[in-house]
MARVEX-70696 format. One record per residue (C-alpha): chain; residue number from 1; x, z, y; residue in one letter. Coordinates in steps of 0.1 Angstrom, whole numbers. Last residue first. Example, Ala and Ser with C-alpha at 12.3 -4.5 7.8 and 13.67 -1.06 7.14 Angstrom:
<atoms>
{atom 'A',2,{137,71,-11},'s'},
{atom 'A',1,{123,78,-45},'a'},
</atoms>
This chain:
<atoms>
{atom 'A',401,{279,341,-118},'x'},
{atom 'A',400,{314,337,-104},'x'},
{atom 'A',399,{321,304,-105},'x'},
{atom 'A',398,{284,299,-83},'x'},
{atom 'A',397,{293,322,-54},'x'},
{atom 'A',396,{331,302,-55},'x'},
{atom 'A',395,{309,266,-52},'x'},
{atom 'A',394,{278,282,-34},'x'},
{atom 'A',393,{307,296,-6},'x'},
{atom 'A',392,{323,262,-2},'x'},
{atom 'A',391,{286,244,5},'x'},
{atom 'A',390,{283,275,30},'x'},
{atom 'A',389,{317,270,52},'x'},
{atom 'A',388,{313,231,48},'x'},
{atom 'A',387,{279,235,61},'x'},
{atom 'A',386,{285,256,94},'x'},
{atom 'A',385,{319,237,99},'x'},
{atom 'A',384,{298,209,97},'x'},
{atom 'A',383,{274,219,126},'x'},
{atom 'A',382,{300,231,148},'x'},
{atom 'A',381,{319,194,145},'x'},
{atom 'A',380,{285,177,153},'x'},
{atom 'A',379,{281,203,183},'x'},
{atom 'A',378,{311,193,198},'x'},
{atom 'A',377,{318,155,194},'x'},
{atom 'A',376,{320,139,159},'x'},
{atom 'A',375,{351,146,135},'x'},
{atom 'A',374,{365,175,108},'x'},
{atom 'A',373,{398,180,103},'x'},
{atom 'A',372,{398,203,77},'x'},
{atom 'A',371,{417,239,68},'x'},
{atom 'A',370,{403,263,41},'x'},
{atom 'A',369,{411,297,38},'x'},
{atom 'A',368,{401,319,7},'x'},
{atom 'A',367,{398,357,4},'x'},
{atom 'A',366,{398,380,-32},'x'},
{atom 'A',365,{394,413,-24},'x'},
{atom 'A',364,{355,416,-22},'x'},
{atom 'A',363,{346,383,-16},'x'},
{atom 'A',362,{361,369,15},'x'},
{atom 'A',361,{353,333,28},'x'},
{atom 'A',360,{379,322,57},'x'},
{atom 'A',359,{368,289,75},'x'},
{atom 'A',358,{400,271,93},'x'},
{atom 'A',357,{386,244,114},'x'},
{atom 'A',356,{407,213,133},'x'},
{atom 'A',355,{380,190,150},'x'},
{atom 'A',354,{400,186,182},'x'},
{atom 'A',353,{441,182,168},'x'},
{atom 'A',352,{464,214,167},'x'},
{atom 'A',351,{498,194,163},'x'},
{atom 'A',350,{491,164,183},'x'},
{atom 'A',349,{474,187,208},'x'},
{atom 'A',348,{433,192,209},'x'},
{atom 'A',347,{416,215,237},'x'},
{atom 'A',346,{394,190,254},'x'},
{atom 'A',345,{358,179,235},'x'},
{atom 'A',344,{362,199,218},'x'},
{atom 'A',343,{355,221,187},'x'},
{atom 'A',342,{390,235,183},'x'},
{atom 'A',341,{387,261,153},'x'},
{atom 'A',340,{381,297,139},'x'},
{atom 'A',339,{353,304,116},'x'},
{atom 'A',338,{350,337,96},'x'},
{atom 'A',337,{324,345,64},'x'},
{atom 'A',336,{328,380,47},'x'},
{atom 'A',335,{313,390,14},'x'},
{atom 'A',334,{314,426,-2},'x'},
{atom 'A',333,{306,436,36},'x'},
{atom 'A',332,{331,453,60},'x'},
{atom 'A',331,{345,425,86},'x'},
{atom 'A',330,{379,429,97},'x'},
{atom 'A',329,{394,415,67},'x'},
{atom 'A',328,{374,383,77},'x'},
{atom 'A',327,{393,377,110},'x'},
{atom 'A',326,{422,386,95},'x'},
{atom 'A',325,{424,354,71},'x'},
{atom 'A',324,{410,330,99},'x'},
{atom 'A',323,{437,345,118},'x'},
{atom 'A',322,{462,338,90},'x'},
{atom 'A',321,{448,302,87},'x'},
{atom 'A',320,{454,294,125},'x'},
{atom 'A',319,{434,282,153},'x'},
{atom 'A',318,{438,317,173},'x'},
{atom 'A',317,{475,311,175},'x'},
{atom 'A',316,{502,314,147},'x'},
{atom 'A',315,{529,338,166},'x'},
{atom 'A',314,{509,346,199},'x'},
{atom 'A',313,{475,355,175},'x'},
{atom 'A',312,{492,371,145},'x'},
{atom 'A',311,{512,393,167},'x'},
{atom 'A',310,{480,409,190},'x'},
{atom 'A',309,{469,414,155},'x'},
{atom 'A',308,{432,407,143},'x'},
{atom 'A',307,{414,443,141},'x'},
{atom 'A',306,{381,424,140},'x'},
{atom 'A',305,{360,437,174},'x'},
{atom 'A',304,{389,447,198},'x'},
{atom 'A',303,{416,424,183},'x'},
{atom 'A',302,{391,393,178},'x'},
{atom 'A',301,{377,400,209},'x'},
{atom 'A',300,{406,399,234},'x'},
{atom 'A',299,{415,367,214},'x'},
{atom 'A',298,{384,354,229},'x'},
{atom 'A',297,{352,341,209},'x'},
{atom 'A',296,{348,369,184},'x'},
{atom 'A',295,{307,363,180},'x'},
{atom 'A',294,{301,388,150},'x'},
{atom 'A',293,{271,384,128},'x'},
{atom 'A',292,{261,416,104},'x'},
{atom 'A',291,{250,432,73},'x'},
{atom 'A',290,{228,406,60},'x'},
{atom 'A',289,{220,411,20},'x'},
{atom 'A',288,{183,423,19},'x'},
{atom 'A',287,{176,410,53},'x'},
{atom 'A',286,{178,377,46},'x'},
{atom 'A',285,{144,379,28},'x'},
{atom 'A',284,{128,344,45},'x'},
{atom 'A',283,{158,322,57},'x'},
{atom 'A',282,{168,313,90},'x'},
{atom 'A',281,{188,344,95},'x'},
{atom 'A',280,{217,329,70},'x'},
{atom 'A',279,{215,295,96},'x'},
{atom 'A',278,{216,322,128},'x'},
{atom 'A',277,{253,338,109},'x'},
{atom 'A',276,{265,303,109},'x'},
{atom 'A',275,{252,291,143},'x'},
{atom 'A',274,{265,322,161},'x'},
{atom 'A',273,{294,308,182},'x'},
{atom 'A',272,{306,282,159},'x'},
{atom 'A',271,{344,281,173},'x'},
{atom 'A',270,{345,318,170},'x'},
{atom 'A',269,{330,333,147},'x'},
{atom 'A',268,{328,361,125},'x'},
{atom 'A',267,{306,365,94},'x'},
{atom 'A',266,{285,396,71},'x'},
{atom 'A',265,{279,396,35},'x'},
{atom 'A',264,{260,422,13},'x'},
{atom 'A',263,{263,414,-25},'x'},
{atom 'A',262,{240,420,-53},'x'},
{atom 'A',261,{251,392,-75},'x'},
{atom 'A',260,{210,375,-73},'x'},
{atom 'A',259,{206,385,-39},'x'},
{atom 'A',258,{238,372,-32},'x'},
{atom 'A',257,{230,339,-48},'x'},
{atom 'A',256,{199,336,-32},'x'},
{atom 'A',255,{205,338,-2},'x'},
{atom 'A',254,{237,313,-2},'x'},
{atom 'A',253,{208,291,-20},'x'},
{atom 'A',252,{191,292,8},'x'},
{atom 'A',251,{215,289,34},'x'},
{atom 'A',250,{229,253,19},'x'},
{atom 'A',249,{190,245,15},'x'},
{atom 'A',248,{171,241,-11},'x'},
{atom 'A',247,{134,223,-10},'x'},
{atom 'A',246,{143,194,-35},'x'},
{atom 'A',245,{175,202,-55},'x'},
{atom 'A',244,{204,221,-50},'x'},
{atom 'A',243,{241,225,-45},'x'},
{atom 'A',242,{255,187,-62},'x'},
{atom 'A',241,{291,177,-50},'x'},
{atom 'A',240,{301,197,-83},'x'},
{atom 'A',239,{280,179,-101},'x'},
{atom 'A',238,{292,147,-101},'x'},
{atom 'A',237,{292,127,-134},'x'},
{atom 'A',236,{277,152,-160},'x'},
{atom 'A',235,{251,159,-127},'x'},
{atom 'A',234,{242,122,-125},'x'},
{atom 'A',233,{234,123,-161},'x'},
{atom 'A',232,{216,146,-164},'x'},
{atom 'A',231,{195,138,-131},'x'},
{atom 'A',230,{189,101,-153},'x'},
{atom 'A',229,{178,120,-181},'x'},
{atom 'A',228,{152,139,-156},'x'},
{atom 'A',227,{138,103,-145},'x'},
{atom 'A',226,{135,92,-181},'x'},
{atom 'A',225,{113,125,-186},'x'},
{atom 'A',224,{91,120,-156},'x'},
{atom 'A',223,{84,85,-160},'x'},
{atom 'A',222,{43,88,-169},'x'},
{atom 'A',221,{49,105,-133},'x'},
{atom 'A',220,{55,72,-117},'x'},
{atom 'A',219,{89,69,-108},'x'},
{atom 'A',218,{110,80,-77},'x'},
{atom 'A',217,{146,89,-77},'x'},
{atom 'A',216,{163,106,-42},'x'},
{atom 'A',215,{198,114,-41},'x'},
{atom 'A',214,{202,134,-7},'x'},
{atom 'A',213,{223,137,17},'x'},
{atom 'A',212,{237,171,34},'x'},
{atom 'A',211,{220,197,53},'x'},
{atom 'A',210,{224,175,85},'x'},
{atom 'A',209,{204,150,66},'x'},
{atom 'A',208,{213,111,50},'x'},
{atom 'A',207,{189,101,22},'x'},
{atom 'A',206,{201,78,-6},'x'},
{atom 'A',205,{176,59,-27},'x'},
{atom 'A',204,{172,60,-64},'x'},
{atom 'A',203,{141,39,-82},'x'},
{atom 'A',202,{128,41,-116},'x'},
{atom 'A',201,{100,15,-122},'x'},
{atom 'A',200,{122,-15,-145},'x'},
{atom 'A',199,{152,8,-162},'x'},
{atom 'A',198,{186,3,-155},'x'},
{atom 'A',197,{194,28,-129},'x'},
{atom 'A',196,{223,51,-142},'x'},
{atom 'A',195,{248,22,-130},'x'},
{atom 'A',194,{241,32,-98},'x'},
{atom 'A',193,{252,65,-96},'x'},
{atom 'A',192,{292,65,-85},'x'},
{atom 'A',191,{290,38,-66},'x'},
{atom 'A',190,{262,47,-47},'x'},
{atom 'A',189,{275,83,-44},'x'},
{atom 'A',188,{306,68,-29},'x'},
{atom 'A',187,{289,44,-2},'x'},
{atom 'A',186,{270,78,9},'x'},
{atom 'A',185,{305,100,8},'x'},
{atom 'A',184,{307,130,-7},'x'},
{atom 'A',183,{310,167,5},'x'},
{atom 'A',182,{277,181,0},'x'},
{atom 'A',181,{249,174,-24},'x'},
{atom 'A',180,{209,175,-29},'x'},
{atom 'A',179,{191,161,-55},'x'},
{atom 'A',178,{159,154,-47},'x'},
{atom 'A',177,{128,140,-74},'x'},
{atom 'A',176,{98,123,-67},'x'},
{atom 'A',175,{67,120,-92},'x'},
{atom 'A',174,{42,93,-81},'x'},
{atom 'A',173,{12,101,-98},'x'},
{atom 'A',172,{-3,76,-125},'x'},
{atom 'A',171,{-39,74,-115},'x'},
{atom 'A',170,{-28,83,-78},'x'},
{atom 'A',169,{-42,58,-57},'x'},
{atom 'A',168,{-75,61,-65},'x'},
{atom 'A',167,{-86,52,-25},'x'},
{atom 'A',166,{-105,80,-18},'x'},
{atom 'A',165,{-82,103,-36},'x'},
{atom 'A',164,{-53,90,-19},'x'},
{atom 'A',163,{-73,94,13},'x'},
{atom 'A',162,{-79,132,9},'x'},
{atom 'A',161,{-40,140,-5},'x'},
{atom 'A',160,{-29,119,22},'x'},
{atom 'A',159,{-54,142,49},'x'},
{atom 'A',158,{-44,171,38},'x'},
{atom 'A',157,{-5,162,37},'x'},
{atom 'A',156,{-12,152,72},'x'},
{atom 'A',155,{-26,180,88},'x'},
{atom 'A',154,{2,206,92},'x'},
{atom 'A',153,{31,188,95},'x'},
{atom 'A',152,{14,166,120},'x'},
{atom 'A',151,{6,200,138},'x'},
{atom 'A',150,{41,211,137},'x'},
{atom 'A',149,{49,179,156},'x'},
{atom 'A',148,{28,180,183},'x'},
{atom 'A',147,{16,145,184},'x'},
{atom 'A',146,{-19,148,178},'x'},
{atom 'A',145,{-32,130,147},'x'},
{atom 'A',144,{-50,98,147},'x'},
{atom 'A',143,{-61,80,112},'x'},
{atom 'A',142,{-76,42,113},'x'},
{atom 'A',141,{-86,30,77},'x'},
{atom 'A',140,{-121,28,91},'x'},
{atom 'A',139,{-120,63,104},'x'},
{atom 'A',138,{-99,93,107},'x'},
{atom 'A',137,{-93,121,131},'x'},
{atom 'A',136,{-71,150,128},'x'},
{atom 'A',135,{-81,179,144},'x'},
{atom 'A',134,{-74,191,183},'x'},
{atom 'A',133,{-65,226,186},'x'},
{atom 'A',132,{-33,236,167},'x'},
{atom 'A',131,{-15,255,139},'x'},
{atom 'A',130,{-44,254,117},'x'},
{atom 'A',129,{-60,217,127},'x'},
{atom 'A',128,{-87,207,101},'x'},
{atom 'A',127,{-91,173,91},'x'},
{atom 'A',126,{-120,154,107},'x'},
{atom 'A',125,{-134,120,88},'x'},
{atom 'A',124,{-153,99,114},'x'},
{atom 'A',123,{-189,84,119},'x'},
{atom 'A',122,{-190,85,154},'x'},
{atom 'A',121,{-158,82,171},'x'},
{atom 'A',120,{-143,119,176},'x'},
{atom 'A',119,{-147,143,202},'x'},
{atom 'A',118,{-130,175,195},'x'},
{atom 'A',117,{-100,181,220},'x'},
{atom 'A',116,{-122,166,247},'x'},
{atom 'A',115,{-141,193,249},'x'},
{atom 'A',114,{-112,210,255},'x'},
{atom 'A',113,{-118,193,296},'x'},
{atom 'A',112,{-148,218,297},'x'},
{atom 'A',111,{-123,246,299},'x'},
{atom 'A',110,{-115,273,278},'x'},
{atom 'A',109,{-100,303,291},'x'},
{atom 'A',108,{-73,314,266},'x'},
{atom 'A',107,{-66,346,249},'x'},
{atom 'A',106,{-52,329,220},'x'},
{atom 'A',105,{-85,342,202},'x'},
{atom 'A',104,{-109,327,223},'x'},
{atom 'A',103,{-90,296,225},'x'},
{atom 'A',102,{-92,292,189},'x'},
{atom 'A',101,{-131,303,189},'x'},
{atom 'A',100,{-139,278,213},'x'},
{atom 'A',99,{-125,247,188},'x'},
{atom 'A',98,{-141,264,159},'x'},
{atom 'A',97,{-176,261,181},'x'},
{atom 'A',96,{-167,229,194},'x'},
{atom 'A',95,{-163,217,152},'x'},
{atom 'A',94,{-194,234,145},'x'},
{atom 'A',93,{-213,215,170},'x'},
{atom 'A',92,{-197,179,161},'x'},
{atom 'A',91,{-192,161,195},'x'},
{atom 'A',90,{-195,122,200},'x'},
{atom 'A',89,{-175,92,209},'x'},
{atom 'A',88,{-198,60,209},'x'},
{atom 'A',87,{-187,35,180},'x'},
{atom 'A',86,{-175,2,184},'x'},
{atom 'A',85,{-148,5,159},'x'},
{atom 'A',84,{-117,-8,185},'x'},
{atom 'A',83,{-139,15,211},'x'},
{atom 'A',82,{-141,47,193},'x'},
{atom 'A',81,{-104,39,183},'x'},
{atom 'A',80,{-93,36,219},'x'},
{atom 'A',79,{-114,62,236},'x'},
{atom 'A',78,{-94,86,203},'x'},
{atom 'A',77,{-62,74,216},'x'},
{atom 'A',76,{-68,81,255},'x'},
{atom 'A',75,{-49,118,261},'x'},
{atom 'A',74,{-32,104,295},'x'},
{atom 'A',73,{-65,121,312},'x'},
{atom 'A',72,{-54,159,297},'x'},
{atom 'A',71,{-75,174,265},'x'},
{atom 'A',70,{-49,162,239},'x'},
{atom 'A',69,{-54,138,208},'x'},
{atom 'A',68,{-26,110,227},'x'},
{atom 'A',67,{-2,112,200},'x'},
{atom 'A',66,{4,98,160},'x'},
{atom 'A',65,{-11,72,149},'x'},
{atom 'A',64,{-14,62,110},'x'},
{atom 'A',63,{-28,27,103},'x'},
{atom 'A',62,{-35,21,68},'x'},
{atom 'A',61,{-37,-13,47},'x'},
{atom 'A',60,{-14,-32,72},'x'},
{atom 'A',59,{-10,-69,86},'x'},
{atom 'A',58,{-35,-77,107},'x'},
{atom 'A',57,{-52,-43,111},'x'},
{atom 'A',56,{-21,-35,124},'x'},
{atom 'A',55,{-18,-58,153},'x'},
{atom 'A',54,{-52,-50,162},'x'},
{atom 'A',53,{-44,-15,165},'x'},
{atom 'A',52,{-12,-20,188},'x'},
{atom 'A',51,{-31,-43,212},'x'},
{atom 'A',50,{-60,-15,218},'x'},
{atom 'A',49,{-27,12,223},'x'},
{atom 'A',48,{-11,-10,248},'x'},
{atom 'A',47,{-43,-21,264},'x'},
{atom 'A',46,{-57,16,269},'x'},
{atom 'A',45,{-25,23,283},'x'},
{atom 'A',44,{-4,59,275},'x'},
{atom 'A',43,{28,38,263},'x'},
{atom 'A',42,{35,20,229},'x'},
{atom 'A',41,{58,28,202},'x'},
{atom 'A',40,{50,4,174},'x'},
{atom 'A',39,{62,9,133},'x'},
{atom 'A',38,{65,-12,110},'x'},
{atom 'A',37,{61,-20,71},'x'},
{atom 'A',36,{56,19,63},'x'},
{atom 'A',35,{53,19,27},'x'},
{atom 'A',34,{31,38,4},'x'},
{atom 'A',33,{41,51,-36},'x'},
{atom 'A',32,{20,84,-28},'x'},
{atom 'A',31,{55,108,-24},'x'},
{atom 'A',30,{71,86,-2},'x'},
{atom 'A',29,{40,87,23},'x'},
{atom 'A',28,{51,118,32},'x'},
{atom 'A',27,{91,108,35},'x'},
{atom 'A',26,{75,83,58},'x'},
{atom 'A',25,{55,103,85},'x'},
{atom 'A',24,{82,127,82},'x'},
{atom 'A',23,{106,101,99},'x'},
{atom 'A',22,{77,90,119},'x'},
{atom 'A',21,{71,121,135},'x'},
{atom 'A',20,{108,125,148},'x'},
{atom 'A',19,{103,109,181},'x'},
{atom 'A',18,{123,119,204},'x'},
{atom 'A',17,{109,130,238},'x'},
{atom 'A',16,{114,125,272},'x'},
{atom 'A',15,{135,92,270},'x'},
{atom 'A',14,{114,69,289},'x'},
{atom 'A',13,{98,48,256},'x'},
{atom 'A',12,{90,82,238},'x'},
{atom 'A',11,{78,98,270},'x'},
{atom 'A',10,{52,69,278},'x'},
{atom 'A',9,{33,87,241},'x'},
{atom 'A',8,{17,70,215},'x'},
{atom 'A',7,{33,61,183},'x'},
{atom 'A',6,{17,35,160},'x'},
{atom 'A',5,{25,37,119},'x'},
{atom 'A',4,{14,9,103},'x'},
{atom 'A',3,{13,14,65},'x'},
{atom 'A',2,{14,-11,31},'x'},
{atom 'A',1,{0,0,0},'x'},
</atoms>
């Protein structure tokens, strides 16, 4: 089944806002075997959006939009639809009534502009907004939700699971499969994998996130156990660039592996400034295993805060292994994270280069320093430090269990 996927919003063209909808628009429609063949960003115009919608309904089975559901006067995608359908916007009751009790219990005064929030072309399919006001809105393969991310989250899994029903698109599910890895290249892991994929209906793609990339095979349920021989095999040939599967996470499975060992951990940073002890927060339970986070970003604070030698410092410098080394004996968990590099953009010399990390990991008595070169500009090099520090820690976690 082919999609159209029409973004509404003048701030996506102008730079105001990225769009990231339409990434999650797709990996959802992954999982129901449906295909986005384009999608159109178009301004706040009647025209635009009327112009958009024909073009779909060319060419597409579905048309998903996402933007324009709000209560303001740029808010015009549900005018549109009404009018593409020639039907008269109209106001379910109940629907107002749910609508008035939302803003009731945000402790908002509602307007008679929400109203808006509600109307619908007659004749249409609402899904229910949890985390929002307006619903979802869906009618003559024509579905509009509002572009708040987190509400798109929210709605459109119910309204895929509603429409592939509808449709009887699912007699032989679609059954997906992530594995998750760290540390190898995309044009490796091709050429490492590939010649598992023989068989007629299993597919692999590769899926690049800041968490690492993913090897994603898809079948058709009535597949599922030529799809997990496949996984076999892939981890017989490179498992140890494999941490996880589907919903892990580098920090979630650091969470759970302490958990599991019974271990407290605790980190010190420097060049990542809090983003490695704020990943460990991000997960649910945390607490039973984090001690502390320690921001040492001047020398004056690693001495004061980790005990790191006035010495160590002028004779190796802050960038150094043996700081990296000190920096974690100074912390007092079973497990100690520490981060100490030259993040950039200015800083680098030919013998300390931007991009140079040391990460010390110390697990009881035994500690281990690593030294890469990553590259990217400042944040990029933060962020993989951040994952390079946790993927190493699953490896030396996982030895140990």
């Amino acid at each position: 089944m082919k999609v159209g996927v029409i973004l509404v919003g003048t701030e996506l063209l102008n730079g105001g806002t990225l769009d990231t909808n339409s990434l999650y628009i797709a990996e959802e429609l992954n999982k129901y075997g449906m295909e986005i063949e384009f999608k159109i960003t178009v301004r706040d115009f009647k025209e635009e959006i009327y112009r958009a919608i024909d073009y779909c309904k060319r060419y597409v089975d579905l048309i998903i939009i996402s933007g324009g559901l709000g209560p303001t006067l740029d808010d015009i995608t549900k005018e549109v639809i009404a009018d593409y359908v020639k039907k008269p916007l109209v106001v379910d009751e109940e629907e107002l009534k749910e609508l008035k009790e939302k803003f009731e219990k945000a402790g908002l005064k509602f307007k008679n502009l929400n109203i808006k929030e509600v109307e619908k072309p007659e004749g249409s399919v609402t899904f229910k907004n949890d985390v929002g006001m307006a619903p979802a809105v869906y009618i003559d393969d024509i579905v509009a939700f509002p572009g708040v991310p987190k509400e798109l989250y929210n709605m459109l899994p119910k309204f895929l699971t509603w429409y592939a029903k509808e449709k009887k698109l699912l007699d032989d599910e679609i059954y997906i499969k992530d594995l998750i890895t760290y540390g190898m290249a995309e044009s490796l892991l091709d050429e490492a994998v590939r010649e598992f994929f023989t068989e007629e209906g299993i597919y692999y793609e590769f899926l690049v996130k800041n968490y690492g990339i993913l090897i994603r095979l898809q079948s058709k349920m009535s597949n599922k156990n030529k799809v997990e021989k496949i996984v076999k095999k892939i981890y017989n040939r490179i498992g140890e660039f494999i941490f996880g599967e589907d919903n892990d996470r580098l920090e979630k499975k650091v969470v759970e592996l302490l958990q599991k060992l019974n271990l407290s951990i605790s980190t010190a940073e420097s060049c990542t400034g809090g983003m490695l002890a704020s990943k460990l927060i991000d997960v649910p339970g945390v607490s039973d295993v984090f001690y502390e986070g320690v921001v040492s970003y001047s020398n004056e604070a690693k001495q004061k805060r980790l005990n790191v030698k006035a010495e160590t410092l002028e004779k190796y410098g802050a960038v150094s292994e043996e700081v990296a080394k000190e920096m974690v004996l100074g912390l007092h968990t079973d497990v100690a994270l520490s981060t100490t590099g030259i993040a950039g953009p200015g800083g680098g010399s030919d013998e300390k280069p931007v991009g140079l990390v040391y990460m010390g990991i110390r697990i009881k008595d035994k500690i281990y320093v690593e030294k890469r070169v990553f590259r990217g500009d400042r944040n990029k090099i933060r962020e993989r430090t951040v994952s390079h520090t946790l993927f190493t820690l699953i490896k030396i976690l996982s030895e140990d269990v």
